[in-house]
C-alpha positions as CSV (number, residue, x, y, z in Angstrom):
1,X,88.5,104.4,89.0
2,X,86.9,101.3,90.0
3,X,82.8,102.1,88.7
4,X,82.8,106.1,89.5
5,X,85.4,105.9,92.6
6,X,89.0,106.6,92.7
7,X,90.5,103.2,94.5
8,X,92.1,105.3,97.4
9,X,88.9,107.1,98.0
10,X,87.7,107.4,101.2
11,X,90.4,105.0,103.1
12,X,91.2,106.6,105.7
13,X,88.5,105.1,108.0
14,X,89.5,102.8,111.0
15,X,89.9,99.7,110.1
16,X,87.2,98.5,112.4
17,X,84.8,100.0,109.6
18,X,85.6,97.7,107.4
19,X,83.1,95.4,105.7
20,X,82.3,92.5,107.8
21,X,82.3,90.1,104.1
22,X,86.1,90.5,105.2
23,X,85.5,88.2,107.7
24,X,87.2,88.9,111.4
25,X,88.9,92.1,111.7
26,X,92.4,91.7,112.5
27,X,94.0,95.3,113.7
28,X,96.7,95.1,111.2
29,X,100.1,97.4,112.1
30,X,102.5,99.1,110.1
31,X,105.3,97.6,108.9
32,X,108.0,98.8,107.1
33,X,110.1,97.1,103.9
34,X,112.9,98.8,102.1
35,X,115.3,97.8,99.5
36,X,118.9,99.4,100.0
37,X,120.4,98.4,96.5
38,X,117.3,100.2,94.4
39,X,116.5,102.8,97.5
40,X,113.0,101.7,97.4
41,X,110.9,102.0,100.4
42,X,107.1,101.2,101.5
43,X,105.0,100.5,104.5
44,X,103.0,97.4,104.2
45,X,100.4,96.1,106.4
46,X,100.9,93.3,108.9
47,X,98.1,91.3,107.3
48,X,100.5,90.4,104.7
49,X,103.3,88.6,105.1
50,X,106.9,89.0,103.4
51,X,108.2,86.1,101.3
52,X,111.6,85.9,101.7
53,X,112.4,82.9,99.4
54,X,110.7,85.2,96.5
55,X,113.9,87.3,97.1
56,X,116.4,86.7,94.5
57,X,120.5,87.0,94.9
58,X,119.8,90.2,92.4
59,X,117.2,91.3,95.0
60,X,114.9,92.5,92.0
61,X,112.0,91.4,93.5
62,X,109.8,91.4,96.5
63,X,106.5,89.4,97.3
64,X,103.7,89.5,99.6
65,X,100.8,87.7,100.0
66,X,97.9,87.3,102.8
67,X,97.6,84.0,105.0
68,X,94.9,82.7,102.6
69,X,96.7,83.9,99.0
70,X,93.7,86.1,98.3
71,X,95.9,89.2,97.7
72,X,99.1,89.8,96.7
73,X,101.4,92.8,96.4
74,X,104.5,92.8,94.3
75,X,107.4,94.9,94.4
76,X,110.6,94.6,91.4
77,X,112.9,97.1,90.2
78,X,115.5,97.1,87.7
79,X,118.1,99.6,86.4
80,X,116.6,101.5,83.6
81,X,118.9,100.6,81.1
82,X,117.0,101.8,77.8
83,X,116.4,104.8,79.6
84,X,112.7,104.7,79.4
85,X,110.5,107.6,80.1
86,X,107.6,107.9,82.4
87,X,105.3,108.6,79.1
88,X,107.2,105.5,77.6
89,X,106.2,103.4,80.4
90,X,103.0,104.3,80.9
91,X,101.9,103.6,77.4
92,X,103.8,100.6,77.8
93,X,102.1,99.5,80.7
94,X,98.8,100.3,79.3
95,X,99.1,98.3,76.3
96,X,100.5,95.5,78.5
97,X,97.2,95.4,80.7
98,X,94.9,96.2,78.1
99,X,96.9,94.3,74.8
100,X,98.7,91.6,76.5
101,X,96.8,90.3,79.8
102,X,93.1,91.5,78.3
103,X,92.8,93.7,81.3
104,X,90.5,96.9,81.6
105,X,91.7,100.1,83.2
106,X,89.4,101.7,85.0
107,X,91.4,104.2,86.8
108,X,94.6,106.2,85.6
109,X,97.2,109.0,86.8
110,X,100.4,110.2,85.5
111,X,102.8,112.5,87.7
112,X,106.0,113.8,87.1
113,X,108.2,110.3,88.4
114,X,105.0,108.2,88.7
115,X,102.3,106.9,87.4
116,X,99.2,104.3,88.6
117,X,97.0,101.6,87.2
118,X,94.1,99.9,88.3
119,X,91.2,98.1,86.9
120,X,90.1,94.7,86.3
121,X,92.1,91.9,85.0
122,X,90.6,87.8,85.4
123,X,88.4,88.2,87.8
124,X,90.4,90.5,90.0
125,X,91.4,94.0,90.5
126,X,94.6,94.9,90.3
127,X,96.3,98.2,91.1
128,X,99.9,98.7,89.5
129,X,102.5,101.6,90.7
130,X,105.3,102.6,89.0
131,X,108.0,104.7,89.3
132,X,111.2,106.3,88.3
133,X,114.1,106.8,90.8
134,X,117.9,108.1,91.1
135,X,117.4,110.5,88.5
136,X,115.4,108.1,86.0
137,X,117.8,105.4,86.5
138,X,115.8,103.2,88.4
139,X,112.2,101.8,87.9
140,X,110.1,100.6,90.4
141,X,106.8,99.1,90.7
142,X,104.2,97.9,93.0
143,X,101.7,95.4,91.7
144,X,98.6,94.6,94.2
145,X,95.8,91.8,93.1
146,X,92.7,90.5,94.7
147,X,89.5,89.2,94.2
148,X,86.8,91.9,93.1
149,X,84.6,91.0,95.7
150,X,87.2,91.2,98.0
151,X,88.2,95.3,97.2
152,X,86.4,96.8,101.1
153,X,89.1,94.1,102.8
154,X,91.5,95.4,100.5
155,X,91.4,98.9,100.4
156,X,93.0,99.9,103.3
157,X,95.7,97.7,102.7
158,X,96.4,99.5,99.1
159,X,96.1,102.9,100.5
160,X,98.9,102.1,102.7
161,X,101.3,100.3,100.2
162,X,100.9,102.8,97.5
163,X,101.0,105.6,98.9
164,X,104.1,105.2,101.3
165,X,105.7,102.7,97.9
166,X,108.5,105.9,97.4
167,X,112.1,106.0,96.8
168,X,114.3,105.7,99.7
169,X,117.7,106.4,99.0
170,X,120.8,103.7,99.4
């Protein structure tokens, strides 16, 4: 939770509602990335834009940013060779935010193959997705950033990713 509010509530409005700080309102549309070789799927809005040289040969990774760099939304995934579970992960990833980076979580939820994160971390909020796939074999992860000031341009944009951010199949 970002003060007393889940980050995905209420996102569903048009995004002609959004705050006008945002600046114009551009009618983003749908757009849909997948990654064949870790079946990893999500639907992104048109507002950001792919990076294709962030691509690597392994195709590991995945980034996309805004025009003006405010926000970014990472995807990677890796083969789960240490055969990690979710509960592993998760406390990993909460002592990396928290430990590590000197983040603070604000909002947390653990599912059976996924978990989130999001909260504050130098100046900006970030909101963190991961997952397990083919049978534990696979973990993915979304990681979205932005300003804090920024979060009622941003909202609707990490609504979309997140919850669409699934696994695909090859």
């Amino acid at each position: 939770m970002l003060g007393r509010r889940p980050l995905l509530a209420g996102l569903l409005l048009p995004v002609a509602e959004r705050d006008p700080a945002c600046g114009p309102v551009e009618r983003a549309h749908p757009m849909a990335w997948r990654n064949p070789r870790f079946g990893l799927g999500m639907t992104y809005p048109s507002s950001f834009r792919l990076d294709p040289d962030s691509i690597p040969a392994s195709g590991d990774t995945t980034r996309f940013a805004t025009a003006d760099g405010q926000a970014t939304a990472v995807v990677t995934a890796f083969r789960n060779g240490l055969r990690q579970s979710l509960p592993d992960l998760f406390a990993e990833a909460r002592r990396d935010v928290t430990e590590n980076s000197g983040g603070v979580i604000t909002y947390q939820q653990s599912r059976e193959n996924w978990f989130v994160l999001s909260g504050y971390m130098a100046g900006r909020i970030f909101y963190r997705r991961s997952l397990l796939t083919a049978g534990a074999a696979v973990i993915g992860t979304l990681w979205i950033e932005f300003p804090r000031g920024m979060r009622p341009c941003f909202e609707p944009a990490v609504a979309m990713m997140s919850l669409s951010f699934r696994e695909t199949g090859p």
